[in-house]
Structure formats: C-alpha cells, structure tokens
C-alpha positions, 0 to 999 in steps of 0.5 A: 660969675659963679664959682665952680665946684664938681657937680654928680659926674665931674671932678676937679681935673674934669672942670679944670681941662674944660678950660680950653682957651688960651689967656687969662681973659678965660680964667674961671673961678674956683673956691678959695677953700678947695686950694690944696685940692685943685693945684695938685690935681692941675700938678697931676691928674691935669697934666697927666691928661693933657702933657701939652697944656699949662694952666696957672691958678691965682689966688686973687679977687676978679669981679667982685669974687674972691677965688682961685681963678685957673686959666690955660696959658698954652 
C-alpha cells in the first residue's frame, strides 16, 4: 500500500474525510513525517466538516509500511 500525500487539488483534511468506512480494517497510511500536519488538521479542519465523525491516527507499521495510518472509527 502507498502512502497518501495531497496531490494539485487536495489537501490533508480532503484525503482524511474520504476515509468513509467504518473500522480500522480501512485505515489508509499517511507519512510519517507530515504527523504535526495531519492530526491537527483531524482536531480542526476534519472535525469542523464532519461534527459526526471520529477518526483515530497511529503511528505504527501495517504491511510492511511504516505510517501514521488514520481510520474513521464512527
């Protein structure tokens, strides 16, 4: 699996909130070096477009990748 960073058009928050199903079966896999970015933006900018959702980022290795791996828990 390939880590996510934003390409021309898209930004953390954007690729976070397209995480829509449930579980952590899901979890998609962020740089481990963009941390201070991606859990605020989850804190703010994710919360702030979705109140009725939860996300949970680890920092862990999945698969061989080592990431901050964000998945929605409700």
């Amino acid at each position: 699996m390939e880590v996510l960073t934003p390409q021309r058009g898209t930004s953390w928050p954007i690729l976070i909130s397209d995480i829509e199903l449930i579980g952590e079966e899901h979890a998609r896999p962020f740089p481990l070096d963009k941390e201070s970015s991606i859990r605020p933006a989850i804190s703010s900018r994710v919360k702030a477009m979705h109140p009725d959702r939860v996300y949970v980022a680890t920092k862990e290795e999945r698969n061989g990748v080592s990431a901050i791996w964000v998945y929605r828990k409700s």
